[in-house]
C-alpha positions as CSV (number, residue, x, y, z in Angstrom):
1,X,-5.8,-38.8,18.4
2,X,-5.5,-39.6,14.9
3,X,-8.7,-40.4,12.8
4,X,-8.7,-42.2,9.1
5,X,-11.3,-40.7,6.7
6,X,-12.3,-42.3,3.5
7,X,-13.6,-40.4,0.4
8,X,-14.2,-41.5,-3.0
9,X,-11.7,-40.2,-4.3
10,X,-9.5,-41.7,-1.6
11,X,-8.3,-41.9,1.4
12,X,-6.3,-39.7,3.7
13,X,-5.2,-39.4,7.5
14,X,-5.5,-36.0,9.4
15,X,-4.9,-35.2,13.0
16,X,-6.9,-33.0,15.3
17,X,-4.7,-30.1,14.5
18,X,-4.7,-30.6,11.2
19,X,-8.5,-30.1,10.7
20,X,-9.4,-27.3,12.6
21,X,-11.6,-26.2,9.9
22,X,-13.9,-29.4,9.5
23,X,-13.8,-30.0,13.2
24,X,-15.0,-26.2,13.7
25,X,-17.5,-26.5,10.9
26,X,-18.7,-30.0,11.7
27,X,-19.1,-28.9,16.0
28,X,-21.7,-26.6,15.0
29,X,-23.8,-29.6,13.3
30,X,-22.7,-31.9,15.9
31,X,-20.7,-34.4,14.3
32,X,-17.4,-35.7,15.6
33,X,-14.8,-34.7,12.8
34,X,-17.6,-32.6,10.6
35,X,-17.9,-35.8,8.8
36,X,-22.1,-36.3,8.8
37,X,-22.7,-34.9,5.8
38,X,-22.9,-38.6,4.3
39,X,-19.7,-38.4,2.0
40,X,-16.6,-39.4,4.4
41,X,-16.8,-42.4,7.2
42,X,-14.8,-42.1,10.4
43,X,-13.6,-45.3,12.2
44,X,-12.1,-44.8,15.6
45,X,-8.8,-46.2,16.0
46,X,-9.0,-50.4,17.6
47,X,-8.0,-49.0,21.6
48,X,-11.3,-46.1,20.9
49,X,-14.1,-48.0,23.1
50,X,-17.4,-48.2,21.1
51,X,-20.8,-47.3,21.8
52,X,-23.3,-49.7,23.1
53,X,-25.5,-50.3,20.4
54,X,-22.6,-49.8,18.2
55,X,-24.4,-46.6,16.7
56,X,-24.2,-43.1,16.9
57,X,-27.3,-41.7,19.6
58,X,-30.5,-40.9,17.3
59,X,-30.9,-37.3,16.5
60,X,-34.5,-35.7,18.1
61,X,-36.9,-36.2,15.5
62,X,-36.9,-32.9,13.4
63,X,-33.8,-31.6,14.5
64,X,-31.4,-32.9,11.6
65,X,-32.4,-30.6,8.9
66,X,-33.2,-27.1,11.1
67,X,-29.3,-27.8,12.5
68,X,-27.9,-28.6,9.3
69,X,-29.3,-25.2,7.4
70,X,-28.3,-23.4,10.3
71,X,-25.3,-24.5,10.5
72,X,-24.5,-23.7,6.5
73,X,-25.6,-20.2,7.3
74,X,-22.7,-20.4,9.8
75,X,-20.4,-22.5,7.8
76,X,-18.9,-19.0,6.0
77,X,-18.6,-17.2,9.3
78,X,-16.8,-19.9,10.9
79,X,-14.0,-20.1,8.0
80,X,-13.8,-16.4,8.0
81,X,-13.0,-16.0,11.2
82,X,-10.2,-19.2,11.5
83,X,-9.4,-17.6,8.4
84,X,-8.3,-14.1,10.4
85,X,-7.3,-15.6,12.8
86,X,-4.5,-17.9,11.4
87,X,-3.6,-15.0,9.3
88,X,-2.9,-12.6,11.8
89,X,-0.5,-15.1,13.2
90,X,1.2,-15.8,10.5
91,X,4.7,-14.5,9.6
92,X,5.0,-13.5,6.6
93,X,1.8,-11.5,7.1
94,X,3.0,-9.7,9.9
95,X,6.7,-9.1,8.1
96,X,4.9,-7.1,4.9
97,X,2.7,-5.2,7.9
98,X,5.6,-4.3,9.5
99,X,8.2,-3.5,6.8
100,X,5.4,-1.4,4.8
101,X,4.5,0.2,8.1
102,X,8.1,1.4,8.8
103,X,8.9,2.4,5.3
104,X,6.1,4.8,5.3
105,X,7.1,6.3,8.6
106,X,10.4,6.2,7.9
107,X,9.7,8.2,4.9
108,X,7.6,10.8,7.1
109,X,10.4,11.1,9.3
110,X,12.9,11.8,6.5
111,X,10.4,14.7,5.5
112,X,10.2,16.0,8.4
113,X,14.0,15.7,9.6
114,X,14.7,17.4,6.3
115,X,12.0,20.1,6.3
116,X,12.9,20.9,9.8
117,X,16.7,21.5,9.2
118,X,18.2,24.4,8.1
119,X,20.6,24.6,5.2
120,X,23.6,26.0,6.6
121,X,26.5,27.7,4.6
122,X,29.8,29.1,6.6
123,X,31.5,31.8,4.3
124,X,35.1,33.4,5.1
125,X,35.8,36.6,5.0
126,X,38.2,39.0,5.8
127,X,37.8,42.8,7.0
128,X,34.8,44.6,8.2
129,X,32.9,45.3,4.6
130,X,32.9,41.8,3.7
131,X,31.4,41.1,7.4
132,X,28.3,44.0,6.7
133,X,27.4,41.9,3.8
134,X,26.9,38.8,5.5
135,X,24.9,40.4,8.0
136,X,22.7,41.3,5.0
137,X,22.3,38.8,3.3
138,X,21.4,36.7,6.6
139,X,18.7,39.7,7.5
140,X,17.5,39.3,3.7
141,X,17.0,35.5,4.0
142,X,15.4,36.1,7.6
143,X,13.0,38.5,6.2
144,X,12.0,35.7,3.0
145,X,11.2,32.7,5.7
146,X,13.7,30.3,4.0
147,X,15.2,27.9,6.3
148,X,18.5,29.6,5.6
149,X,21.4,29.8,8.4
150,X,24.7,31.6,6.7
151,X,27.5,32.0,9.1
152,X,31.0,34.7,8.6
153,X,34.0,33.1,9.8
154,X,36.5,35.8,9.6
155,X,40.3,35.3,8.7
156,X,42.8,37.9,8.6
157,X,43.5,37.8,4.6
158,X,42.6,36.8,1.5
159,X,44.8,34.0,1.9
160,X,43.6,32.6,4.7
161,X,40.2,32.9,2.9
162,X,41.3,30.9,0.1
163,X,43.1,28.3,2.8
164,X,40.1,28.0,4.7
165,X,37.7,27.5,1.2
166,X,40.6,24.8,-0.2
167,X,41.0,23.1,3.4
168,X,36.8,22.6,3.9
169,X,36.6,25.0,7.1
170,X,34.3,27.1,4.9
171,X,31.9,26.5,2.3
172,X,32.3,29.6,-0.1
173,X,34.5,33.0,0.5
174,X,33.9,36.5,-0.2
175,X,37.0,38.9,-1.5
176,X,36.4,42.4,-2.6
177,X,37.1,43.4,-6.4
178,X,37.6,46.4,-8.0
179,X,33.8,46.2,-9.4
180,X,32.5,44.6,-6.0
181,X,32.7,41.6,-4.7
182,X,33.4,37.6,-6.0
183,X,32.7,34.7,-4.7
184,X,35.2,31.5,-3.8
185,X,34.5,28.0,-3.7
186,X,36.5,25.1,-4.1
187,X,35.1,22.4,-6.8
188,X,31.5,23.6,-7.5
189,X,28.9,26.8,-6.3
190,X,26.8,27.3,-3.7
191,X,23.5,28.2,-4.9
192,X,22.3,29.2,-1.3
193,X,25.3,31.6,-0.9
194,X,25.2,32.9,-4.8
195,X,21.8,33.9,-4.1
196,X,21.2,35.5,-0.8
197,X,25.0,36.7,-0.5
198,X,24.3,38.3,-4.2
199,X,21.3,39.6,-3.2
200,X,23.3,41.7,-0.7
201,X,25.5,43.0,-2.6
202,X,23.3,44.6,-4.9
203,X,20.7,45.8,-1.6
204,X,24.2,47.1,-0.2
205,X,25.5,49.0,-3.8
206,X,21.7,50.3,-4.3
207,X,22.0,52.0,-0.5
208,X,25.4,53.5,-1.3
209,X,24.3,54.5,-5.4
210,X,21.5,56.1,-4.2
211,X,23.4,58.1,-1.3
212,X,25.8,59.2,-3.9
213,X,23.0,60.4,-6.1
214,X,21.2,62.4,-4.1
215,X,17.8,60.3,-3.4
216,X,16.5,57.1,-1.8
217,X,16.0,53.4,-2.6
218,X,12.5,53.6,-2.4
219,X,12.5,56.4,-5.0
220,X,15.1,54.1,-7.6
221,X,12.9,50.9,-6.7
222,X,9.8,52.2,-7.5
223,X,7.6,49.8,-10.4
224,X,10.1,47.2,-9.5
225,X,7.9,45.0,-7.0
226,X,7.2,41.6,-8.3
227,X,4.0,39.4,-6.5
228,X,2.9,35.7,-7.5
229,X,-0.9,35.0,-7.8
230,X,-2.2,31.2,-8.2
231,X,-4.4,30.8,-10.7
232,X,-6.0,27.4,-9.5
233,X,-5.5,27.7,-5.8
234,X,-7.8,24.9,-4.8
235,X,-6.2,22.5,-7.3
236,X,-3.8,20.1,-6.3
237,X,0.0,19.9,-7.2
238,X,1.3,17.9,-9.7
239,X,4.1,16.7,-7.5
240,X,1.2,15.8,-4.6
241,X,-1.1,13.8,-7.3
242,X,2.4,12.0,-8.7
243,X,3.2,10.6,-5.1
244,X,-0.1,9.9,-4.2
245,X,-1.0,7.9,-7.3
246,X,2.0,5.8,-6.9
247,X,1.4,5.1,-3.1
248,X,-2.1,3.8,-3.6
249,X,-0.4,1.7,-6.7
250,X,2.3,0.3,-4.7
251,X,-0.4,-0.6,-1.6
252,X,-2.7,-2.5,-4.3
253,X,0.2,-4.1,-6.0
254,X,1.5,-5.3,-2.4
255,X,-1.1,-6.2,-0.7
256,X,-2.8,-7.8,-3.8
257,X,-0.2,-10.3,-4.5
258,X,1.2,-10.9,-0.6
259,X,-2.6,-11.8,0.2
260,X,-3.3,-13.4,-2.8
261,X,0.3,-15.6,-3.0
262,X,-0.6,-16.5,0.6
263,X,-4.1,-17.8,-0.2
264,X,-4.0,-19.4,-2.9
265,X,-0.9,-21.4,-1.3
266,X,-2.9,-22.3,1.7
267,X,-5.3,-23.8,-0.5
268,X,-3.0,-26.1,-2.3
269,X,-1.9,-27.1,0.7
270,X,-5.3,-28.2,2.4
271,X,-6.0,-30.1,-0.8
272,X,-2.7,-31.9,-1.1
273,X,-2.8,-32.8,2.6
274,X,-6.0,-34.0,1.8
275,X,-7.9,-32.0,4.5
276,X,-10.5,-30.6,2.3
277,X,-11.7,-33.5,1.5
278,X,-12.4,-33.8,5.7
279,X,-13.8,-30.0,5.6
280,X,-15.9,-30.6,2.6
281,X,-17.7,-33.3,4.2
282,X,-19.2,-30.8,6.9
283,X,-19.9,-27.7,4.5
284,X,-19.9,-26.8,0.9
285,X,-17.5,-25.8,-1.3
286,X,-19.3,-22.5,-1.9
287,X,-19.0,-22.2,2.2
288,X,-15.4,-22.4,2.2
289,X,-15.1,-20.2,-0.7
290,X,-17.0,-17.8,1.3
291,X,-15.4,-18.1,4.1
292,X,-11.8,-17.7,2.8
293,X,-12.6,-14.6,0.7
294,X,-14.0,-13.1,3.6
295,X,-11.5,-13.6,5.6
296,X,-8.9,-12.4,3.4
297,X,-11.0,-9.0,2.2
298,X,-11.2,-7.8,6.0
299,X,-7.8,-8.5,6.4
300,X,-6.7,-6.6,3.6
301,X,-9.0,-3.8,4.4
302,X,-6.8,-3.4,8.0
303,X,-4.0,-3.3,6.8
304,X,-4.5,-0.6,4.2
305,X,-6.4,1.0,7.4
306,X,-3.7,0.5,9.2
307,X,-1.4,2.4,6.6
308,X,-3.8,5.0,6.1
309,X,-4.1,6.0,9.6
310,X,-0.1,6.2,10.0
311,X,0.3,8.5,6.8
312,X,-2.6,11.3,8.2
313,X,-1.0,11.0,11.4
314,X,2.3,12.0,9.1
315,X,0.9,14.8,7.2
316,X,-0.8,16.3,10.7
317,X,2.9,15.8,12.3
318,X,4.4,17.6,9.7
319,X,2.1,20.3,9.6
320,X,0.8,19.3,5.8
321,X,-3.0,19.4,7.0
322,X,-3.4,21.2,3.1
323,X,-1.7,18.5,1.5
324,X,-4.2,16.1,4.0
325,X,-7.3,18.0,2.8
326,X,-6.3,17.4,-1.0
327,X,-6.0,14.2,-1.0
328,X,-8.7,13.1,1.8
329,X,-11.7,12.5,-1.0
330,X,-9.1,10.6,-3.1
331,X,-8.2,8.0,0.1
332,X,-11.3,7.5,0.8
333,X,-12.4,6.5,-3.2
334,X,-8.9,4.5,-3.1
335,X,-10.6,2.4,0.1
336,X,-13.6,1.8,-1.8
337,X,-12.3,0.4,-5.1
338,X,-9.7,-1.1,-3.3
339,X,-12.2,-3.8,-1.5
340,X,-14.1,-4.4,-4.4
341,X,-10.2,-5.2,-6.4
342,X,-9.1,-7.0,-3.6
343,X,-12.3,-9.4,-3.5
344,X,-11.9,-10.1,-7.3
345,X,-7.9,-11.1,-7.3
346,X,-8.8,-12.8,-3.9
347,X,-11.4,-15.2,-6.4
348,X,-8.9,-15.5,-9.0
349,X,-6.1,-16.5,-6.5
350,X,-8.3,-19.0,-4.8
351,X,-8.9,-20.9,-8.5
352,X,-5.4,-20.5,-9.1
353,X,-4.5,-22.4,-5.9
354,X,-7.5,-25.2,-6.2
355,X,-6.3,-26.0,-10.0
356,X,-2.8,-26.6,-8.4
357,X,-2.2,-30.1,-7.1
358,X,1.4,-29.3,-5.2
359,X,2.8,-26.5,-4.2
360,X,4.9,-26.4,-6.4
361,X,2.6,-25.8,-8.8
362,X,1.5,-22.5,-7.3
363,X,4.2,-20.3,-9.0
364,X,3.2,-21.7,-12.9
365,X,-0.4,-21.1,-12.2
366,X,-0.5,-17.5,-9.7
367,X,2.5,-16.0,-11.8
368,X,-0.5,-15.0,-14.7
369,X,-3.1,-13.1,-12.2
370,X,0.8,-11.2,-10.7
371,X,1.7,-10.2,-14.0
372,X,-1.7,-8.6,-14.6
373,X,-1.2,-7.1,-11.3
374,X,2.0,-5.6,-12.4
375,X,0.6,-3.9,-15.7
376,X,-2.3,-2.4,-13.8
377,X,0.4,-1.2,-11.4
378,X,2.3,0.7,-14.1
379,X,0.0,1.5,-16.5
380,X,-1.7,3.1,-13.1
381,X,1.1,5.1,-11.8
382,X,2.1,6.0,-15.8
383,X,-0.8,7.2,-17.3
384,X,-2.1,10.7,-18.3
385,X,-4.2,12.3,-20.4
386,X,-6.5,10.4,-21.9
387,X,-5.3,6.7,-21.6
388,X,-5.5,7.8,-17.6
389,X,-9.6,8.8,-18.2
390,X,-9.7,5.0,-20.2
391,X,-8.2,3.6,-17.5
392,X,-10.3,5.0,-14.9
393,X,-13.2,3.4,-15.8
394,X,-11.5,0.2,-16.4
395,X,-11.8,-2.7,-13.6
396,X,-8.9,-3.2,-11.3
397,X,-7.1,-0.7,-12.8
398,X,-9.8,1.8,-11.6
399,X,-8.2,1.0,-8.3
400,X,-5.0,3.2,-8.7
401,X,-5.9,5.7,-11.7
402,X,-9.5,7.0,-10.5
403,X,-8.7,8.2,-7.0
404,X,-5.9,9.3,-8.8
405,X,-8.1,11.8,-10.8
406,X,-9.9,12.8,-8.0
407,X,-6.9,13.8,-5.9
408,X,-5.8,15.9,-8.6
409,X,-9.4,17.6,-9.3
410,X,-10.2,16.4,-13.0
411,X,-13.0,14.1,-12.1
412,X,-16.5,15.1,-12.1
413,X,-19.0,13.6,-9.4
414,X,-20.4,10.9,-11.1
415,X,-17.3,9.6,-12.7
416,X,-16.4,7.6,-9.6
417,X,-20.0,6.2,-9.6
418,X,-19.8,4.8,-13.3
419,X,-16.4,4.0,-12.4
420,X,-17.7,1.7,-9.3
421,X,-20.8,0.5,-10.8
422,X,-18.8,-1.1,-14.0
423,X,-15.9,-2.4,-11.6
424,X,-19.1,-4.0,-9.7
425,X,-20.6,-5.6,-12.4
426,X,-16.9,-7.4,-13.4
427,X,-16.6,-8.3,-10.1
428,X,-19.8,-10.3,-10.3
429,X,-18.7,-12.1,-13.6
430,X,-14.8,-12.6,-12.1
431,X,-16.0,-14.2,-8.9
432,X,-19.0,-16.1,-10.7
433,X,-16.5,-17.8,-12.7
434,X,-13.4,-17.9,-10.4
435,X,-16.5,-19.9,-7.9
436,X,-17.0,-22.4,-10.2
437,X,-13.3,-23.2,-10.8
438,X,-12.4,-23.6,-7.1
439,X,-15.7,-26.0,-6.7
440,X,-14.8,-27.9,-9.7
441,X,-11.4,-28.2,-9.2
442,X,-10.7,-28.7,-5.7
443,X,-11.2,-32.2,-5.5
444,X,-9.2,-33.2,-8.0
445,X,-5.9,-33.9,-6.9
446,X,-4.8,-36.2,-9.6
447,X,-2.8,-33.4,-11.6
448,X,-3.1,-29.9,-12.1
449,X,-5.9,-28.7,-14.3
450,X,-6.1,-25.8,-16.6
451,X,-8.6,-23.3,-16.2
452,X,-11.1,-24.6,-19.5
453,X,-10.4,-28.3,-17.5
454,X,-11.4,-27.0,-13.9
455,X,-14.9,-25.6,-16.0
456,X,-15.3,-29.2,-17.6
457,X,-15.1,-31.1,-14.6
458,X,-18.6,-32.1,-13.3
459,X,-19.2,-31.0,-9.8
């Protein structure tokens, strides 16, 4: 059934699909097409038959005004949840969900295929001597815990050493000398047999030195030990804070234009359809606003749950429950700050869309709130020192650089607290503003407006 609504600022045609938000808003107050509010008439198609008197039934005395203010209370709750719910059907949203999804598990997997294999080096030799030193340098590498499998392959000469290095069968060879023993490869070295394989020559000529001299290794060895103490045991490493600064950057960064791309589109496209002027008629502005930023926020917050809970189940798969304790107060900060940046971009994105008449103005008047985005993404991932500290109390880019800190131990208690508390206080000026574009604008759909226009405009 298709319905024509006029509005004074004109008029447009919208079908029952088309207007699932007015109709859902306007049920609650029990209009037909959420069109009561006194702004928009609806006139039922010629083959609609009509009442009897012509008029809609009386409303019980006293019953208008309770609805209505019930029904604004509702209004938000509504939006939000056709809000979710179209969202989580939608494509593109579930391509980013998926795609980030598997690149973070497919990075845990490359971990753990990697940490999990052994490095494996095949070495030729030829006689018995040669094959006693393998034997010791694979004991010696046993006894260390590396992840280190080396292999003899014997051959009946030098020769067929040096074939079997030239021809790829083996990775390395070992000939006698007249001082001891070298080492063969074919285009470069291989660290993992220079090391352990060296390491067992000189265990091997310490054994037969001290023999010769009359006393023991133990005796020759003595002073010689070498232990490593940590200094800062509880603190995290560098290389941990480094990759988990630049995953919570990249998450913000993504999720923060994806969502706010995607929303400030579907606004532009309500208003150039000329469906908010339907939905308008049924709930405020404000309402909608609401609604939509709602909707969005606990959508983002999900997702980001969503990718949290894959990469603990990572770090507890691959055994890194240390690395999961480190960063735990971090993620959960990161969480925090990242709802509060998520609400303000979601504002900005929203004005961004409602000062756009087409979509295709959505790129000239979003590509501004990406590129700040993008700084705060680098300067967040880049910073150190004391530009990081600046940064950490800074809004939005708080987001990345604070957690940051506290993964990496240099933030005291109440530093995330100040942090919050100032990002709070923007927020409230960001989305006090970014309100009063999206009411003043969103009606207009005679051109696109400019953000001192959209605050000119009379509401």
């Amino acid at each position: 059934m298709t319905r024509t609504v006029t509005t004074g600022t004109g008029t447009g045609t919208g079908t029952d699909a088309g207007t699932d938000a007015g109709t859902d808003a306007g049920t609650e107050t029990g209009t037909e097409t959420g069109t009561d509010a006194g702004t928009s008439t609806a006139t039922t198609a010629p083959d609609s038959a009509p009442s009897a008197a012509g008029k809609r039934p009386a409303a019980a005395p006293g019953s208008r005004g309770g609805d209505t203010a019930r029904t604004r209370e509702k209004a938000w709750r509504v939006v939000a949840a056709r809000e979710m719910s179209v969202k989580i059907r939608d494509r593109g949203f579930l391509i980013s969900t998926i795609a980030t999804l598997a690149l973070i598990l497919g990075a845990i997997g490359i971990q753990m295929y990697v940490g999990a294999s052994e490095e494996k080096v095949t070495v030729a030799v030829a006689g018995a001597p040669a094959g006693d030193v393998i034997e010791l340098a694979v004991t010696l590498a046993e006894r260390s815990g590396e992840d280190v499998a080396i292999a003899g392959s014997r051959r009946a000469s030098e020769a067929a050493v040096k074939a079997a290095v030239l021809s790829g069968d083996a990775d390395a060879g070992l000939l006698p000398t007249a001082d001891g023993w070298q080492l063969v490869g074919k285009t470069d070295r291989n660290s993992t047999a220079a090391i352990w394989i060296g390491a067992a020559v000189q265990q091997s000529a310490l054994d037969r030195n001290a023999t010769e001299a009359g006393t023991t290794v133990a005796d020759l060895s003595r002073g010689g030990s070498l232990d490593y103490a940590l200094l800062s045991p509880d603190e995290t490493p560098k290389m941990v804070v480094m990759v988990t600064t630049y995953v919570f950057g990249f998450l913000f960064y993504l999720a923060a234009v994806l969502l706010g791309v995607s929303l400030a589109t579907s606004i532009v496209e309500e208003k150039q359809n000329r469906i908010v002027e339907i939905i308008a008629s049924a709930i405020r502005l404000r309402d909608l606003l609401v609604g939509k930023i709602v909707g969005s926020i606990v959508m983002a917050l999900g997702q980001m749950l969503v990718f949290s809970v894959a990469g603990v189940i990572g770090l507890l798969a691959m055994g890194k429950s240390d690395t999961l304790r480190q960063i735990t107060p971090g993620l959960g900060w990161f969480l925090v700050f990242y709802g509060v940046g998520i609400a303000v971009l979601a504002c900005v994105f929203a004005a961004a869309g409602a000062i756009s008449t087409r979509t295709e103005d959505i790129q000239s008047t979003t590509t501004p709130v990406s590129a700040v985005v993008a700084v705060v993404f680098i300067g967040g991932i880049s910073a150190s020192g004391t530009f990081q500290t600046v940064l950490s109390f800074l809004p939005l880019s708080s987001t990345i650089t604070m957690p940051g800190r506290i993964v990496a131990g240099g933030a005291a208690w109440w530093e995330p607290v100040v942090s919050l508390l100032i990002s709070l206080v923007a927020a409230a000026f960001v989305i006090l503003m970014s309100e009063r574009v999206y009411r003043r604008a969103l009606m207009q759909t005679g051109r696109k407006l400019s953000i001192r226009q959209a605050l000119k405009q009379s509401e």
